[in-house]
C-alpha positions in Angstrom: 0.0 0.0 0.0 1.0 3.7 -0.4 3.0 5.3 2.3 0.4 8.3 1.9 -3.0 7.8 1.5 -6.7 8.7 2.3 -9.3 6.3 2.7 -12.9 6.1 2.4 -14.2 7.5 5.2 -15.9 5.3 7.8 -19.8 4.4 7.9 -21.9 6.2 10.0 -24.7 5.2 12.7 -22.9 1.8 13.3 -23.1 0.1 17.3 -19.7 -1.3 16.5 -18.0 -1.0 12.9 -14.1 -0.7 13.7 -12.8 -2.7 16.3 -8.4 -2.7 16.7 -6.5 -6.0 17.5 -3.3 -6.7 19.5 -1.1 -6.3 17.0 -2.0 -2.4 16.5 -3.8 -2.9 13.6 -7.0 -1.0 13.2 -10.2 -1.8 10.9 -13.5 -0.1 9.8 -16.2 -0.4 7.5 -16.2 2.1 4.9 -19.1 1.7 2.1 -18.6 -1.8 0.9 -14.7 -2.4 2.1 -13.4 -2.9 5.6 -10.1 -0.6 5.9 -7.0 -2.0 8.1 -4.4 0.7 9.4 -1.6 -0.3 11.4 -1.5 2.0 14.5 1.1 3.4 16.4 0.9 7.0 18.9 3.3 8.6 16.3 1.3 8.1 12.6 -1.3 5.9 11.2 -0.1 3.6 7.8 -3.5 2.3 5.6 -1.9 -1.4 4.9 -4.8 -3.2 3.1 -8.6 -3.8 2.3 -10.8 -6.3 2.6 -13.0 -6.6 -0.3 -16.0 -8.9 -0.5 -19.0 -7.2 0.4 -21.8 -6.2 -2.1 -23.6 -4.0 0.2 -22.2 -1.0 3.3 -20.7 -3.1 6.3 -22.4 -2.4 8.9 -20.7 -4.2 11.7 -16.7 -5.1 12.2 -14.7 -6.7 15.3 -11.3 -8.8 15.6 -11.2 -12.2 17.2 -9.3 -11.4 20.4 -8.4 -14.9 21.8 -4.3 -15.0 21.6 -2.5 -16.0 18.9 -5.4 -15.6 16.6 -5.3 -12.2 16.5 -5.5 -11.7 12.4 -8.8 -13.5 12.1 -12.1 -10.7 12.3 -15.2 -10.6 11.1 -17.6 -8.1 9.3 -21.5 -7.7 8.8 -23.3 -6.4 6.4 -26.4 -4.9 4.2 -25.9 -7.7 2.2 -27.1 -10.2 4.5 -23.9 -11.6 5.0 -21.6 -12.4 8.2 -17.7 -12.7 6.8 -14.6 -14.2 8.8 -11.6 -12.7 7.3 -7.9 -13.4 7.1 -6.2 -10.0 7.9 -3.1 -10.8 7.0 -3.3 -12.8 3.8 -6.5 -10.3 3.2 -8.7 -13.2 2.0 -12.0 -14.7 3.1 -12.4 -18.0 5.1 -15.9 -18.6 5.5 -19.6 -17.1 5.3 -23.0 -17.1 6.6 -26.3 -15.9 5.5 -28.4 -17.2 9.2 -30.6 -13.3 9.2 -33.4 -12.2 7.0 -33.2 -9.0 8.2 -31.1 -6.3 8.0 -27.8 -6.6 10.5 -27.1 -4.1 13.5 -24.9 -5.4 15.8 -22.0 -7.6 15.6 -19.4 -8.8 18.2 -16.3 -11.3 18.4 -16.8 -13.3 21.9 -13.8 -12.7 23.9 -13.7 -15.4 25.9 -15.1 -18.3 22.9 -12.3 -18.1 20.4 -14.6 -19.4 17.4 -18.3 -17.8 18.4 -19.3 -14.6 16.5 -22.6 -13.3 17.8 -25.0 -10.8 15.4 -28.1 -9.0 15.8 -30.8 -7.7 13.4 -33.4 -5.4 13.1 -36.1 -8.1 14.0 -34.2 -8.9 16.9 -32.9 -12.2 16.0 -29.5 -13.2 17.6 -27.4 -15.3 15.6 -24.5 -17.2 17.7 -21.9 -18.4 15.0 -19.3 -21.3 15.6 -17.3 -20.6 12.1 -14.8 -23.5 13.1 -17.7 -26.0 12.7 -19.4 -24.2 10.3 -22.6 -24.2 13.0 -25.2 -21.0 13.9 -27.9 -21.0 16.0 -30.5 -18.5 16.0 -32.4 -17.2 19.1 -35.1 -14.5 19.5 -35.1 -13.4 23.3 -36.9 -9.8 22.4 -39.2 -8.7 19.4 -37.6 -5.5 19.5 -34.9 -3.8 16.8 -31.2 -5.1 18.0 -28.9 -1.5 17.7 -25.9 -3.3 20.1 -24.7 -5.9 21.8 -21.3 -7.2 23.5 -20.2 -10.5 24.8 -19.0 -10.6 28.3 -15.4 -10.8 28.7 -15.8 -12.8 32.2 -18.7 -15.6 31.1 -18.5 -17.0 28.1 -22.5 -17.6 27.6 -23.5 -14.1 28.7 -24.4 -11.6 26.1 -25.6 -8.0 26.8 -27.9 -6.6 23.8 -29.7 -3.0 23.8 -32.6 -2.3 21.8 -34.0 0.8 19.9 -36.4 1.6 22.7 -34.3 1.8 25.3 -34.5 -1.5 26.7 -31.2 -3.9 27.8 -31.0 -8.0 28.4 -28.4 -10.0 29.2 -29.2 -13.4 27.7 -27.1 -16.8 28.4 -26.5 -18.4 25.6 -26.2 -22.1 27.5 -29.6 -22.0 28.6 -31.4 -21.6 25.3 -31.4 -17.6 25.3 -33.0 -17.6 28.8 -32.9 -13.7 29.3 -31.1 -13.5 32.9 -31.2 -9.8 33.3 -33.8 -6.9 31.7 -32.2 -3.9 32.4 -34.7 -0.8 32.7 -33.5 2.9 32.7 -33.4 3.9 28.8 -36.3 5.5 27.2 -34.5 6.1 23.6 -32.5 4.1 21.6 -29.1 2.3 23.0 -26.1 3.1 20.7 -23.3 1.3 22.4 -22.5 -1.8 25.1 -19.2 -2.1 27.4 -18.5 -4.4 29.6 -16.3 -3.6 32.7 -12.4 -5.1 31.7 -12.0 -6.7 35.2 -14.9 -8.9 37.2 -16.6 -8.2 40.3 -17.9 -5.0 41.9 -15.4 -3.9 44.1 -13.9 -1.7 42.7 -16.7 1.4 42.7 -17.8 3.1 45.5 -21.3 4.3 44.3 -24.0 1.7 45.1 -27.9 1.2 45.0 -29.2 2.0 48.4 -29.4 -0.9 50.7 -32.3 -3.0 51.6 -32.7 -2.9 47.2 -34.1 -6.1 46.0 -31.8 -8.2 43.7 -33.4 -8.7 40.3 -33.3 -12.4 38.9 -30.8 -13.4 41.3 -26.7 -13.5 40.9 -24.9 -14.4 37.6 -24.0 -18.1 37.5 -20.4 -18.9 36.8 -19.3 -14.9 38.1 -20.9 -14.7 41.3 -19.5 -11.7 42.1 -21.4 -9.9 39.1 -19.8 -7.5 37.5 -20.1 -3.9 35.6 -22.3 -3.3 32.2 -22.0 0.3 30.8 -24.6 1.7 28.5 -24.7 5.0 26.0 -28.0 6.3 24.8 -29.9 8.7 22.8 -32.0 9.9 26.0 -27.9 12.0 26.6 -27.2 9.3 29.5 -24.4 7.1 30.1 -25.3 4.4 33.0 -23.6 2.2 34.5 -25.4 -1.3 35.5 -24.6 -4.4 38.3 -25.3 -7.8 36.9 -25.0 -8.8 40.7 -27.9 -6.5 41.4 -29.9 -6.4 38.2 -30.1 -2.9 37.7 -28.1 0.8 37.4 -26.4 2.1 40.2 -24.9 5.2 38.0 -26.2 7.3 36.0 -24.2 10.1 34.0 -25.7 13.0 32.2 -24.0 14.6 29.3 -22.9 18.1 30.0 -23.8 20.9 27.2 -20.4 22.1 26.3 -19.6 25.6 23.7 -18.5 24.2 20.4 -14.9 25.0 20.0 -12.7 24.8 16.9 -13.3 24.7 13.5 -16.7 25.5 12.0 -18.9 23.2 10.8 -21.8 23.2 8.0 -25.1 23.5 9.6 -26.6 22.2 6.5 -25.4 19.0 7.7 -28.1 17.4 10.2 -26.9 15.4 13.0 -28.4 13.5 15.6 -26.9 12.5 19.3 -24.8 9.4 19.1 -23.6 8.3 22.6 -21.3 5.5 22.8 -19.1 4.3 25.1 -15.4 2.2 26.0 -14.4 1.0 28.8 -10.6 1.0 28.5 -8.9 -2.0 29.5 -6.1 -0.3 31.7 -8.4 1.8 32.9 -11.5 0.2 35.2 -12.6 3.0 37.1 -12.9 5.2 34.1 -15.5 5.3 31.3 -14.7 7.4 27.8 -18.0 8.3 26.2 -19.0 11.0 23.1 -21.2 13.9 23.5 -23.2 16.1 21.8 -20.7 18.0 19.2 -17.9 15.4 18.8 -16.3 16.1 22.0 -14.8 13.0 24.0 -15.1 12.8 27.6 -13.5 10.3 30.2 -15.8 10.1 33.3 -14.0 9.1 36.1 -16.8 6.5 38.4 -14.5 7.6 41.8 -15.0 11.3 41.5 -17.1 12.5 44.1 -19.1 15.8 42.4 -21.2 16.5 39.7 -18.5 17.0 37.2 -17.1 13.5 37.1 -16.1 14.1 33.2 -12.5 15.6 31.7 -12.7 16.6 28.4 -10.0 14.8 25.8 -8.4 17.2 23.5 -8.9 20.1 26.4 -5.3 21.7 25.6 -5.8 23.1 22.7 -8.1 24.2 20.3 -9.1 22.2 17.1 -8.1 18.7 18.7 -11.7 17.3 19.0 -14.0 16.1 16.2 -16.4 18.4 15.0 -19.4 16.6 14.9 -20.6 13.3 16.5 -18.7 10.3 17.2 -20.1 6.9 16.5 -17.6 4.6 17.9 -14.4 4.4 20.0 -11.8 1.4 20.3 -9.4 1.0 22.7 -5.9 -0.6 22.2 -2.3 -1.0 23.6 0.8 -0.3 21.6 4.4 0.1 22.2 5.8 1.1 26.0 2.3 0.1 27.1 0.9 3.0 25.7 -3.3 2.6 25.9 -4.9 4.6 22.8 -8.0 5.4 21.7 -9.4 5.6 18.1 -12.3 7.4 17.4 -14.5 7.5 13.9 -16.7 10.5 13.7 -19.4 12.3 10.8 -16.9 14.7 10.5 -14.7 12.3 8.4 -11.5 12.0 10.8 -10.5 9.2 12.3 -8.4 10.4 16.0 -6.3 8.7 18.0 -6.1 9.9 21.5 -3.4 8.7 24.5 -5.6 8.2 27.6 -2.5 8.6 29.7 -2.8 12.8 29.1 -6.2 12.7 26.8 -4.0 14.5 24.3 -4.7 13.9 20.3 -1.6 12.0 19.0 -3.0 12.1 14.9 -5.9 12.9 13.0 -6.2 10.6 9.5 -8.8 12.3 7.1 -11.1 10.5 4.8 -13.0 10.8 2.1 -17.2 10.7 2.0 -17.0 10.2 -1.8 -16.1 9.4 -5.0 -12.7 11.8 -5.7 -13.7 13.3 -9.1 -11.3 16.2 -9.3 -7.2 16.3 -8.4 -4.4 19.1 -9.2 -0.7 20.3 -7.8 -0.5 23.6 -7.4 1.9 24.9 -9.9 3.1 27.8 -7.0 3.2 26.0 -4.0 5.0 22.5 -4.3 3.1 19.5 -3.5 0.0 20.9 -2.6 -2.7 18.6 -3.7 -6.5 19.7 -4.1 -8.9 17.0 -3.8 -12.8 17.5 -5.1 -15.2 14.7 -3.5 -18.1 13.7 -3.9 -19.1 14.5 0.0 -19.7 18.4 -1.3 -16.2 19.0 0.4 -12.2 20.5 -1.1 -9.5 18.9 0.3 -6.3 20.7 0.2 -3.2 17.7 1.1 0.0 19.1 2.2 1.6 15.8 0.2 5.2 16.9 1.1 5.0 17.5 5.0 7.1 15.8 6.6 5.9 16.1 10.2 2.1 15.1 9.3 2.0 12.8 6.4 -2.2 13.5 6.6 -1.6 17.2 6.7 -4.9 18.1 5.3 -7.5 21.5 5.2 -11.1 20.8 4.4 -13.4 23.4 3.1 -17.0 22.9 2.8 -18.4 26.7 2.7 -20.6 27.8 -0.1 -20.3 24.4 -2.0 -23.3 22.2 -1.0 -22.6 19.6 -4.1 -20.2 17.3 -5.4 -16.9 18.9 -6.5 -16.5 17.8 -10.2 -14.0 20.4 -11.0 -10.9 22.1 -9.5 -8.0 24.3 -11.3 -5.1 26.1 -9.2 -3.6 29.5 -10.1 -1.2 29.5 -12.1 0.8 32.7 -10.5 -1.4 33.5 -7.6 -0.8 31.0 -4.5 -3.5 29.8 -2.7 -6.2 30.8 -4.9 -7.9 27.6 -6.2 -11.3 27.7 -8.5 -13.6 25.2 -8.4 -17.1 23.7 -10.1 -19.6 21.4 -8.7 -22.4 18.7 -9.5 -25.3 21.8 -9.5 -23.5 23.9 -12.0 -21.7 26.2 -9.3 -18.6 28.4 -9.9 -16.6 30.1 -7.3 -12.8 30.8 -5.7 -11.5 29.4 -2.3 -8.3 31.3 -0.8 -6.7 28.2 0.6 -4.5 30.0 3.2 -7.4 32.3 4.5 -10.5 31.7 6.8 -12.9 33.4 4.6 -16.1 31.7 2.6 -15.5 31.6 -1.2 -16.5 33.8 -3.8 -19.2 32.6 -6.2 -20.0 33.2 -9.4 -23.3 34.7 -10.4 -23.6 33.1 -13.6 -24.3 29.1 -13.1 -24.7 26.4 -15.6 -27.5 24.2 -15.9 -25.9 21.3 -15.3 -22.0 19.5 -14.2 -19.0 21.8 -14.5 -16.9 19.6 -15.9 -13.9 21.7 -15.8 -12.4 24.9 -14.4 -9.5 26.1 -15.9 -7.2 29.3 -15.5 -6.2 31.3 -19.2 -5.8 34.9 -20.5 -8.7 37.2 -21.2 -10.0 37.1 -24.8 -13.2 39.9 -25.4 -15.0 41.1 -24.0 -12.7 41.5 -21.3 -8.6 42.8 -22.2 -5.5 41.7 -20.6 -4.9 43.7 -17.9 -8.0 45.9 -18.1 -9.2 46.4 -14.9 -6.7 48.6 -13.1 -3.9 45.7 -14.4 -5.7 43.0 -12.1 -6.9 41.2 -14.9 -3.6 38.7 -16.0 -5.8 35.3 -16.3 -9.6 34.8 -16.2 -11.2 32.2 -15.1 -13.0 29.8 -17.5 -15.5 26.9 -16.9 -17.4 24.2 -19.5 -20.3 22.3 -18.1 -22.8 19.6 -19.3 -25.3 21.7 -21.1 -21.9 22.3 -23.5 -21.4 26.4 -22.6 -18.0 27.5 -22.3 -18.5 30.5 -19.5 -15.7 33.1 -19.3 -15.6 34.4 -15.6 -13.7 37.8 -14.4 -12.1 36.7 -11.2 -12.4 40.4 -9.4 -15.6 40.7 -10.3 -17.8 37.0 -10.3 -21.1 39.2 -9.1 -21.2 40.2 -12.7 -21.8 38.4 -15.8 -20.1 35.5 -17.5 -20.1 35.3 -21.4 -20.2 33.1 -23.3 -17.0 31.9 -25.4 -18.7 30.8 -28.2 -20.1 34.5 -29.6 -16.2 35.3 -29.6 -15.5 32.3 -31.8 -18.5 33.1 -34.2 -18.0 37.1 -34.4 -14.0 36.1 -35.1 -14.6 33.4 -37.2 -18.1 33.8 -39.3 -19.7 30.8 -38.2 -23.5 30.8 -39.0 -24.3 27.1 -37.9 -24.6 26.0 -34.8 -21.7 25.1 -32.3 -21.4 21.1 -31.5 -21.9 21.3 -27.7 -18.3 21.9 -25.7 -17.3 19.1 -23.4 -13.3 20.4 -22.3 -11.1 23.0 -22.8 -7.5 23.3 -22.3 -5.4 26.5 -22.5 -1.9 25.7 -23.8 0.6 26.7 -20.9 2.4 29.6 -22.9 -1.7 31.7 -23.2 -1.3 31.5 -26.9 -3.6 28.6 -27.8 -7.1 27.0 -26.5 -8.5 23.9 -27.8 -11.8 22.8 -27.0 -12.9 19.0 -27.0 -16.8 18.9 -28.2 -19.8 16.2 -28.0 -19.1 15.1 -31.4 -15.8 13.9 -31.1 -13.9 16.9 -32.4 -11.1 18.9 -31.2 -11.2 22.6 -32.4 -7.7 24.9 -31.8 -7.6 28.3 -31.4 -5.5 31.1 -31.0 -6.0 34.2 -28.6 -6.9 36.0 -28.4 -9.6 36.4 -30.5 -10.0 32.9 -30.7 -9.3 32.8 -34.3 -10.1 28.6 -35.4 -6.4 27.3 -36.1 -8.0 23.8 -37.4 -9.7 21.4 -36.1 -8.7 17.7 -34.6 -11.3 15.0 -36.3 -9.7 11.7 -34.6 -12.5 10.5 -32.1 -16.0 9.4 -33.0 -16.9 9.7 -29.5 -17.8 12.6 -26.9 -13.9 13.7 -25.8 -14.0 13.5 -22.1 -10.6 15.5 -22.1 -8.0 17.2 -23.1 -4.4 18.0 -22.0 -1.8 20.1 -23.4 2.2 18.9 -22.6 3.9 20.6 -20.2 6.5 23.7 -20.3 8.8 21.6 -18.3 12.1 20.0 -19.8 14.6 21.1 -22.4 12.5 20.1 -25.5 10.6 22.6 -27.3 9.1 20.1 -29.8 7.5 18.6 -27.2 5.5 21.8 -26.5 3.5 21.1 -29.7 2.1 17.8 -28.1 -2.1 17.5 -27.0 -3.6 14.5 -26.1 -7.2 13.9 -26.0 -9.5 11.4 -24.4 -13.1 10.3 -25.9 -16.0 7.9 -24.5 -14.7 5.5 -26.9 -11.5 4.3 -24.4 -8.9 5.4 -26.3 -6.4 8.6 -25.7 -4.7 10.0 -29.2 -1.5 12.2 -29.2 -1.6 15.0 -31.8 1.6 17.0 -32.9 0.2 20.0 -33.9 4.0 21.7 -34.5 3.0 22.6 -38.4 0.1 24.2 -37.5 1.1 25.8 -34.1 4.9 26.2 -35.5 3.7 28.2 -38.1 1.6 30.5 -36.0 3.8 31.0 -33.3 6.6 32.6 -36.0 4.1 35.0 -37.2 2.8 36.0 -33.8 6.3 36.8 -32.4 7.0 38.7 -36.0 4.1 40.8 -35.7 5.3 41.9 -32.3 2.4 40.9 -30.3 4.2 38.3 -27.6 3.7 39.0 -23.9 
């Protein structure tokens, strides 16, 4: 796999959909792939993908029983329960036990070979893959949102429901439910047991002379600690020696801090939970905005809660968190991964609650990428999540060193185009015809143009005035213009200092100079030649017209594709040849790219041009 890269970005409103094993590796769902990252407190590395799935994955979690460690399994819309191979990245086995969709999904710790689902008709599905052997059993009719095997009894299994409700069910007795656990009045994101047995070890208790509910657990006398999260904003904690909560922990309403976020982008609370292994007295759960906070169950006080990140500003996620995984690394270092709306996936040290890395993902399809010719290896990225990404690809420090901007775009990015003198100032075009200008190295919202096209911009592209505007008309500001061609086949030609005016259309130019009557074949691309002298234009009928500026006199016209041309690229400035400076290619619907030479057209222009006195 690449050193650098970006993944998909992890699926949301998932109980449990990344899980880490001991080894430091780290997987999530993501669409129909599961992810694997190797982790460590310094930087993550993105070393493979497990591919299989037809449908999202809605559920992921590592076998944890030593020396297995690189066995896991995933769930899915599909229907399907998968046990993967980690390492070789391959498939061992399958099963198709639900008929309805999958919610919850859990590796027993304790049984190395059991993996235990839930669906929304609440069905629970007990899976031995090593003999190939599921049993189903249907202790609730309610909707399964979570559940978690007990990492102290092997039979006992904790599930929460959509309405609030929680069982623990024993799995040896023909799902006899041994505890109902009654608190919840909304849905129950998240399930986590306590990492050591027995009740000892908190101070806060029911008040005595309580009746004991159902009795003690068989086989762990001693009970032990069940956390929940849920959409009513609690986080309680519950005694299986006792039946029933004996904490209950209510979110705090924090101030949002750090960066902005869209408010076009509706969110609902997601509270889950982790109960850190090295940490048994402490709880980490989500809140309302993305922050993290680590209750500690000793504390005496109403604020039993530290907030991670609290240092500095911009460390926590900036919307809501949908799950958290726990895992030790090198020095015995306990960390925390957390996967979030906002597309980042954090790892936190739970020794200081300090941020160690943020990797960013993307929510969609990548349909635009570019270097900036000015500032060296800065790579903008257009998604399909209506979101720019601008990469620092050459940092050294943060090999994920990454800006989002999502301000004024509210649609795919299809298009994006650098300047070619001025740094930081990057055009773009989206899905719903929009044109504007981001300043990259500024806070501000972009500008937009007022003229939109009907349909896709397919490309944005930077090139010198031709009429009716003039090179450096407007008090010398005007050195390039900005130009965009969309799906309804106009060629708009935007003045960068003033986009609340008017765009015109290129074509009445190429009539005016050219006495064309008939009408235009729609434009699909356009590239300006790096030197300003030449634009071609790729159009819907396969041909490629060159013209020089700019007037946008027709120079002759390319008829090599039978196909719409998709694209078109002039070579480069760089390199000692000048030749090569004569070289287009062009891509068409019909799969195959053609390089022209257009030296004895070009070659012949370009002497009269500099003869006539009219070079820049």
């Amino acid at each position: 796999m690449p050193e650098r890269l970006l993944p998909a970005s992890p699926n949301w409103y998932c109980s449990r959909s990344s899980d880490a094993n001991a080894k430091g590796v780290f997987g999530f769902g993501a669409k129909n792939s599961v992810y694997l990252i190797s982790i460590t407190s310094s930087s993550p590395v993105v070393v493979g993908e497990l591919i299989g799935h037809r449908e999202r994955v809605s559920g992921f979690t590592f076998c944890h029983y030593l020396g297995q460690e690189d066995l896991c399994a995933s769930s899915s819309d599909d229907g399907t329960v998968k046990i993967w191979d980690c390492e070789r990245k391959i498939m061992l086995k399958e099963h198709r036990a639900h008929q309805s969709t999958i919610t919850a999904l859990h590796w027993s710790p304790l049984e190395k070979d059991l993996v235990v689902s839930g669906d929304e008709k609440g069905v629970v599905v007990c899976y031995w893959h090593n003999r190939n052997d599921t049993q189903s059993f249907f202790p609730e009719p309610r909707n399964v949102f979570c559940l978690s095997c007990s990492p102290h009894n092997e039979n006992y299994i904790a599930v929460g429901y959509k309405d609030g409700m929680i069982i623990v069910i024993d799995i040896s007795k023909k799902n006899e439910v041994v505890h109902r656990l009654r608190g919840h009045d909304d849905e129950v994101h998240a399930l986590a047991w306590c990492p050591e047995p027995g009740e000892e070890a908190l101070h806060s208790r029911p008040e005595e002379g309580t009746e004991v509910n159902n009795g003690l657990l068989g086989g762990c006398e001693r009970g032990c600690y069940l956390a929940s999260g849920s959409k009513d904003q609690t986080v309680r904690v519950w005694s299986t020696a006792k039946g029933k909560g004996v904490m209950t922990l209510k979110l705090p309403f924090l101030k949002r801090r750090g960066a902005g976020v869209d408010p076009g982008v509706k969110e609902r609370l997601w509270l889950t939970v982790n109960w850190p292994k090295g940490h048994p007295t402490h709880i980490v759960s989500s809140c309302f905005g993305g922050e993290l906070l680590s209750w500690d169950l000793m504390k005496n006080g109403k604020q039993k809660w530290t907030l991670l990140g609290s240092a500095s500003e911009g460390q926590t996620h900036s919307r809501i968190v949908f799950n958290m995984t726990s895992v030790c690394v090198e020095d015995n270092r306990e960390l925390l991964i957390s996967i979030s709306m906002d597309r980042e996936i954090k790892c936190w040290d739970l020794s200081t609650l300090e941020c160690c890395w943020t990797l960013p993902s993307l929510g969609g399809f990548v349909y635009a990428l570019t270097f900036s010719p000015v500032d060296t290896g800065s790579l903008a990225v257009g998604v399909g999540d209506n979101m720019i990404r601008v990469w620092s690809t050459l940092s050294i420090q943060n090999k994920h060193d990454t800006k989002t901007f999502w301000q004024g775009i509210k649609s795919k990015v299809t298009a994006l185009s650098w300047h070619t003198l001025k740094e930081g100032s990057l055009a773009f075009g989206t899905d719903d015809g929009k044109v504007g200008i981001y300043e990259a190295y500024s806070n501000k919202p972009p500008q937009i143009s007022s003229t939109y096209h009907r349909k896709t911009v397919y490309t944005v592209a930077w090139g010198p005035p031709i009429p009716p505007l003039t090179f450096g008309g407007d008090g010398d500001k005007l050195s390039v213009a900005l130009y965009s061609c969309a799906g309804e086949g106009v060629i708009f030609q935007h003045n960068p200092w003033k986009l609340a005016g008017e765009a015109s259309d290129i074509d009445k130019v190429i009539r005016d100079t050219n006495g064309i009557k008939h009408k235009l074949s729609p434009h699909t691309d356009l590239s300006w030649k790096p030197d300003g002298k030449i634009l071609a234009i790729g159009n819907e009928d396969g041909s490629v017209d060159v013209f020089q500026a700019p007037n946008l006199k027709l120079l002759c016209t390319i008829q090599q594709h039978h196909k719409i041309i998709n694209v078109i690229c002039w070579h480069h400035e760089h390199g000692s040849q000048s030749d090569l400076g004569y070289l287009i290619a062009s891509g068409s619907s019909n799969a195959i790219v053609y390089v022209h030479n257009l030296k004895t057209v070009i070659g012949k222009y370009c002497l009269l041009y500099l003869q006539n006195g009219e070079g820049r």
